[in-house]
PASEBA-1860 file (N, C-alpha, C; in nm, 3 decimals):
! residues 148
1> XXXXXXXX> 5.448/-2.745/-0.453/5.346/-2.741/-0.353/5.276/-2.606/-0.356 ~ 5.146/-2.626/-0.355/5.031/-2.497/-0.332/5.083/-2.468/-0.201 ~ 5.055/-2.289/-0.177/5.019/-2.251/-0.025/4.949/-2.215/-0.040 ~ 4.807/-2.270/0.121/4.707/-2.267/0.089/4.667/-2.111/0.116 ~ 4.559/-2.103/0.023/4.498/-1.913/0.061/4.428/-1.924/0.190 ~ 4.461/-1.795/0.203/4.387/-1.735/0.349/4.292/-1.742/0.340 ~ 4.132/-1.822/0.418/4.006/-1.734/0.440/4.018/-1.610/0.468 ~ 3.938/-1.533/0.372/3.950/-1.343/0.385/3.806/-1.350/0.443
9> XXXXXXXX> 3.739/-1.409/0.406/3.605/-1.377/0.498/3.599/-1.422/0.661 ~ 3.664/-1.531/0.695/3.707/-1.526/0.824/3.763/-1.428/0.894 ~ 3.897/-1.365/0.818/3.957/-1.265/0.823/3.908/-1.141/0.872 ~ 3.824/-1.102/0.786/3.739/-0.973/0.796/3.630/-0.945/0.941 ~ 3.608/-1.127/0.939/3.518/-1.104/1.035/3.541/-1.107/1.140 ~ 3.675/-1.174/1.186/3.705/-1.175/1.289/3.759/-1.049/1.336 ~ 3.879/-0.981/1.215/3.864/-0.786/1.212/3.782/-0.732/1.286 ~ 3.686/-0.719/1.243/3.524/-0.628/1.253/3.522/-0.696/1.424
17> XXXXXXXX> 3.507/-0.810/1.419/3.428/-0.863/1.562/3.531/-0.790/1.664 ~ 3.656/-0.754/1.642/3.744/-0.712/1.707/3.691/-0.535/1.752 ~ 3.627/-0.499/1.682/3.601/-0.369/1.639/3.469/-0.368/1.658 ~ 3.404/-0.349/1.766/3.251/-0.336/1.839/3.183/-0.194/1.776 ~ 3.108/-0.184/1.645/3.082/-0.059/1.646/2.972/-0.030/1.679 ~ 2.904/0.110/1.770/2.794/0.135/1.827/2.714/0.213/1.686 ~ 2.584/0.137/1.620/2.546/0.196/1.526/2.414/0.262/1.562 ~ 2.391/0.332/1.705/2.272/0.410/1.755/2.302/0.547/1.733
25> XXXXXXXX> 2.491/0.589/1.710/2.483/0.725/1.692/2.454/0.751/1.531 ~ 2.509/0.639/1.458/2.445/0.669/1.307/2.320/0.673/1.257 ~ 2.189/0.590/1.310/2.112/0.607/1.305/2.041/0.766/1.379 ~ 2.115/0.797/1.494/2.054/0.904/1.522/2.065/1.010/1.420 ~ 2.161/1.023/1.378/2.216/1.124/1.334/2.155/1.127/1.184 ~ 2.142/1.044/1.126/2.010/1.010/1.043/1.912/1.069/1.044 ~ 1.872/1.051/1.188/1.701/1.068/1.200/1.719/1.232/1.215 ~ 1.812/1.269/1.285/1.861/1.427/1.324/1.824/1.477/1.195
33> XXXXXXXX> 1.923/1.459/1.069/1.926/1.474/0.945/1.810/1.478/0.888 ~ 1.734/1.386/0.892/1.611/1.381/0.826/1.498/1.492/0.855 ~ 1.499/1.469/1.001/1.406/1.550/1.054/1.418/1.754/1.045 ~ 1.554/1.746/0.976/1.569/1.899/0.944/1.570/1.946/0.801 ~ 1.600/1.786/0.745/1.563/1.822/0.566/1.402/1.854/0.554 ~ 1.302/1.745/0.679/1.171/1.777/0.628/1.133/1.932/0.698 ~ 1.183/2.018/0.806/1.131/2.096/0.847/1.222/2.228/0.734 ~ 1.309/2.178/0.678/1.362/2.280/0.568/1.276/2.300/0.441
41> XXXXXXXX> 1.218/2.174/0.439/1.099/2.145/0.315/1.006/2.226/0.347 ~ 0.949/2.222/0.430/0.800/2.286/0.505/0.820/2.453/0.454 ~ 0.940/2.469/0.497/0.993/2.643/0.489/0.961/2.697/0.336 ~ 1.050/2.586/0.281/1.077/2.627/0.132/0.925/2.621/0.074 ~ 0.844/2.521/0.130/0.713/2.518/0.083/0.569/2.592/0.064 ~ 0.623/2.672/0.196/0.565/2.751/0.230/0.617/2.883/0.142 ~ 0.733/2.948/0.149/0.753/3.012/0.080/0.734/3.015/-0.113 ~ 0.673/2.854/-0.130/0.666/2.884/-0.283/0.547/2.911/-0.312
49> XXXXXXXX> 0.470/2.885/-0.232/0.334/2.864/-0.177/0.297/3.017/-0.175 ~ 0.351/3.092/-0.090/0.336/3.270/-0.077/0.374/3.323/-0.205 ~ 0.494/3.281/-0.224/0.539/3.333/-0.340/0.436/3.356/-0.477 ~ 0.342/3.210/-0.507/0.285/3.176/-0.602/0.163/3.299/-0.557 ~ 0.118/3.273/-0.435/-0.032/3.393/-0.421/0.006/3.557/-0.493 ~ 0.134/3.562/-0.393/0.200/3.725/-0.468/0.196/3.717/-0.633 ~ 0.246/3.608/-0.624/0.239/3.636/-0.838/0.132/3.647/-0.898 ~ 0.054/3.549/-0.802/-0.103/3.529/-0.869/-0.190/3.706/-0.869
57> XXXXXXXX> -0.129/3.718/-0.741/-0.279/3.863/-0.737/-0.208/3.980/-0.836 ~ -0.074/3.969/-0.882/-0.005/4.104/-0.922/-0.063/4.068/-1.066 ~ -0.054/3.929/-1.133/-0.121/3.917/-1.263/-0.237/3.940/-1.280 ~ -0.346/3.932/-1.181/-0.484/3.941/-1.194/-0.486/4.117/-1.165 ~ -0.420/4.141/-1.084/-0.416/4.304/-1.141/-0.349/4.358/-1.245 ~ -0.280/4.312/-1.300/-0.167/4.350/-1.412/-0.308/4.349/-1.538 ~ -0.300/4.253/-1.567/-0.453/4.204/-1.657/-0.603/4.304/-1.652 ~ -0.659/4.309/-1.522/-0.719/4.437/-1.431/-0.701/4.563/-1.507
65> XXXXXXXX> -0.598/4.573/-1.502/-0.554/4.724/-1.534/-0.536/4.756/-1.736 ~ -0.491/4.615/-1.763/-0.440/4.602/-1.923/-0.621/4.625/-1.987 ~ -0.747/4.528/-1.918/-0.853/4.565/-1.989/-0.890/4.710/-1.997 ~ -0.844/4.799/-1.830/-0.910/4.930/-1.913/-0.827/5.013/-1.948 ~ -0.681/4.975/-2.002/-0.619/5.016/-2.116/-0.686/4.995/-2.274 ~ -0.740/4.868/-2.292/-0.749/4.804/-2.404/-0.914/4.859/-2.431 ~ -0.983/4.950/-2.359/-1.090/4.971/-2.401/-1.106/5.124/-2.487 ~ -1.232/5.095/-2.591/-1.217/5.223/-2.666/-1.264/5.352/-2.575
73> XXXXXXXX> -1.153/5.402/-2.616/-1.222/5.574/-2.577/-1.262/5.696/-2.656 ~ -1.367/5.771/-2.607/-1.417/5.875/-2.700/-1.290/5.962/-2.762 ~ -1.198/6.023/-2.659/-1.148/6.129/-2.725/-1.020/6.038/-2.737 ~ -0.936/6.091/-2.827/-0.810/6.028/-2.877/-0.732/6.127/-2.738 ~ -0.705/6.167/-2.636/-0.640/6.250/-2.561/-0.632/6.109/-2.423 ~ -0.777/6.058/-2.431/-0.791/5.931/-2.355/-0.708/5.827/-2.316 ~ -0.654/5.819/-2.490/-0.542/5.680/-2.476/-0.431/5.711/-2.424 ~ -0.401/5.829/-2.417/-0.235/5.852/-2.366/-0.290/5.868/-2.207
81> XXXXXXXX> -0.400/5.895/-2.148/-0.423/5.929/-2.005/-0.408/5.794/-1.979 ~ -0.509/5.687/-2.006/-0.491/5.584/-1.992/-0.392/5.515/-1.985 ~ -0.298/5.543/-2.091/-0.140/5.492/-2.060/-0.071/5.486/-1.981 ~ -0.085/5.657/-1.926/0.014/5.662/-1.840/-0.074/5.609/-1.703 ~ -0.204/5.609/-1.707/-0.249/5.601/-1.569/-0.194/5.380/-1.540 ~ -0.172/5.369/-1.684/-0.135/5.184/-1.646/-0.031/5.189/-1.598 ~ 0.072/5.301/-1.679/0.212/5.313/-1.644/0.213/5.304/-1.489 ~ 0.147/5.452/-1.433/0.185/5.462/-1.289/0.090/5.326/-1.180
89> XXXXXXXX> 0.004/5.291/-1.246/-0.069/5.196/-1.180/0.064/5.073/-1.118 ~ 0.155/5.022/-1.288/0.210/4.946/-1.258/0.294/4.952/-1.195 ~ 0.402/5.076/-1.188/0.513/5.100/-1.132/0.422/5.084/-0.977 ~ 0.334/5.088/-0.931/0.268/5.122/-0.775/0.264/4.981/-0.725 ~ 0.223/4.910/-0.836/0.202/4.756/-0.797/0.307/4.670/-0.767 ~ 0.430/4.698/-0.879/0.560/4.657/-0.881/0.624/4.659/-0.769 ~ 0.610/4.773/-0.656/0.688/4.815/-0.557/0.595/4.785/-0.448 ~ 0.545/4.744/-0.441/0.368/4.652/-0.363/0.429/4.507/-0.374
97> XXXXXXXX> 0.422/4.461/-0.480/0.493/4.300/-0.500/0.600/4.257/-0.449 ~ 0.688/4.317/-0.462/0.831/4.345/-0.467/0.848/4.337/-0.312 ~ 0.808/4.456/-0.262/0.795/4.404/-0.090/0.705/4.340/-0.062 ~ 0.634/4.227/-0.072/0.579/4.130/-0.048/0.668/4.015/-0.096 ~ 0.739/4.001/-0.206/0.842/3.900/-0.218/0.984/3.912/-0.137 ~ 1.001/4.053/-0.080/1.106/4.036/-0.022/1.086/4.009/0.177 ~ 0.957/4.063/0.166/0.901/3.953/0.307/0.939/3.833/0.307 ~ 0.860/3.778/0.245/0.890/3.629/0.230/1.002/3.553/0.255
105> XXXXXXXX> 1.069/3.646/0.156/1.263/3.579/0.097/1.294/3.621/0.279 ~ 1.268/3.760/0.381/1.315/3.758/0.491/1.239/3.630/0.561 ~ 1.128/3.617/0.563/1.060/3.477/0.693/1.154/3.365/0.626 ~ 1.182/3.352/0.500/1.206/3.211/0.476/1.389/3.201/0.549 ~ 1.465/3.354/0.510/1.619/3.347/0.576/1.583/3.321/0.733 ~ 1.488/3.351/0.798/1.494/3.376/0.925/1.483/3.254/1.012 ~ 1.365/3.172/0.965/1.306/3.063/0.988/1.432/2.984/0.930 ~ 1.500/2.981/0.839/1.598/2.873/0.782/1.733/2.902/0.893
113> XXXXXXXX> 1.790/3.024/0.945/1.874/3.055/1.016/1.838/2.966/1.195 ~ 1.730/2.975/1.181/1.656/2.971/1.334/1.673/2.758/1.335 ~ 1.602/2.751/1.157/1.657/2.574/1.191/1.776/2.545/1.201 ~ 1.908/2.617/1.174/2.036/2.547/1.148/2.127/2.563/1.284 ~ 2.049/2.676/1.361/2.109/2.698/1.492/2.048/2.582/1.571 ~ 1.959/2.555/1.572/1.836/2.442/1.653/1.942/2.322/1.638 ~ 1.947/2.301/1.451/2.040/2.195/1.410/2.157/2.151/1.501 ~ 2.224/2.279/1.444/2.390/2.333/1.559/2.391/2.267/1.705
121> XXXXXXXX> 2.280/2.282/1.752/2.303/2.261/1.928/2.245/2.147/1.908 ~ 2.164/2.102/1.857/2.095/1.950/1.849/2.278/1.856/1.809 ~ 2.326/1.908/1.744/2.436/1.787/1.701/2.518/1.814/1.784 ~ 2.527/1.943/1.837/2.689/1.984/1.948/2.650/1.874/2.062 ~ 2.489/1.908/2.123/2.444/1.778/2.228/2.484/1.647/2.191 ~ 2.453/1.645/2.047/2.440/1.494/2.042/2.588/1.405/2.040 ~ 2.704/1.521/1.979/2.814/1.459/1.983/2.871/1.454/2.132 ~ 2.866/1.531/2.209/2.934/1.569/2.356/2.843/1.418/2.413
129> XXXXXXXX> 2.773/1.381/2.375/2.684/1.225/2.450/2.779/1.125/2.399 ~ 2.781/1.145/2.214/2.890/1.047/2.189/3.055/1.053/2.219 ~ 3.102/1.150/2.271/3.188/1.136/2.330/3.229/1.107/2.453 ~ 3.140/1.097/2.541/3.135/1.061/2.676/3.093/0.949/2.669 ~ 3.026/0.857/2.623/2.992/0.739/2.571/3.096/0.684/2.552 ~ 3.187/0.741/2.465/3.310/0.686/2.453/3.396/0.640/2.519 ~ 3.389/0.754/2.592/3.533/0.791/2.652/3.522/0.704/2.800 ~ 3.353/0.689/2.822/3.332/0.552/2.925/3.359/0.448/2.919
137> XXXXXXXX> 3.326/0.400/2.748/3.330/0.253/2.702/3.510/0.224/2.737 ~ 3.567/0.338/2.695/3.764/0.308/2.723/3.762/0.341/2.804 ~ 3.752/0.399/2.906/3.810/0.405/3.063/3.748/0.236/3.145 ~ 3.637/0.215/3.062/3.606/0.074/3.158/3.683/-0.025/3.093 ~ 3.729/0.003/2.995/3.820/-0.134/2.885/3.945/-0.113/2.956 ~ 3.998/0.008/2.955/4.112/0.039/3.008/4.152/-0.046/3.163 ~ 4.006/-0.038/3.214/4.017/-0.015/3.392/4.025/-0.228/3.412 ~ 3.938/-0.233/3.270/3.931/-0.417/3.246/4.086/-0.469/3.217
145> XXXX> 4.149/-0.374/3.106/4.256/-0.449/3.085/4.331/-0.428/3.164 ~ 4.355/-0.381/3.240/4.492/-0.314/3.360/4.449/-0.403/3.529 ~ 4.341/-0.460/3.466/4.269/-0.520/3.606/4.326/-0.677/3.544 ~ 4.367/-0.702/3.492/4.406/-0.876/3.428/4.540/-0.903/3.441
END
């Protein structure tokens, strides 16, 4: 004689049906999520965005400065003035750029620190709701089953 198999899909479902799950905190927490990946985007965007202008103007001066290196001069005493005047030009620009990229790199830590604290208390709220939520749904199950 066969014994017959269990329905497992009955099984499962009747499991689960046993097991009421509230799926408004996952979706929130989703949307929580989402809504700080796109305002992390914005940051980073912005910063590549600055970043790219700083690079842009230091090359258009870098270049700036390389043509009136690259031009002829009367006296041969010229080219070495010229040299060094690119030299010190660049070292001036370098340290001009340089703190202008490290602006940036600070707004972008600051603004990114400022979303994760926002984050922080946005989820500390949001869990202290889902736990009181909870802890209602069983004190009234509790207060149901002890009442039968």
């Amino acid at each position: 004689m066969a014994a017959a198999n269990p329905d497992y899909t009955k099984l499962m479902k009747d499991m689960m049906g046993a097991f009421p799950v509230d799926t408004t905190a996952m979706q929130d927490a989703f949307k929580s999520q989402a809504a700080l990946a796109e305002k992390m985007s914005k940051v980073a965007l912005e910063a590549a965005e600055k970043s790219t202008e700083v690079s842009t103007k230091w090359t258009k001066a870098t270049l700036a400065k390389v043509g009136e290196v690259s031009t002829v001069k009367e006296d041969p005493a010229d080219y070495s003035k010229s040299v060094t005047d690119f030299a010190s030009a660049s070292a001036e620009m370098a340290a001009e750029h340089v703190a202008a990229f490290a602006e940036i790199a600070k707004k972008v830590q600051m603004d990114t620190v400022e979303l994760l604290m926002a984050a922080g208390k946005d989820m500390q709220e949001e869990t202290a709701a889902a736990v009181k939520k909870a802890t209602d749904t069983a004190t009234k199950a509790a207060k149901t089953a002890s009442a039968k």
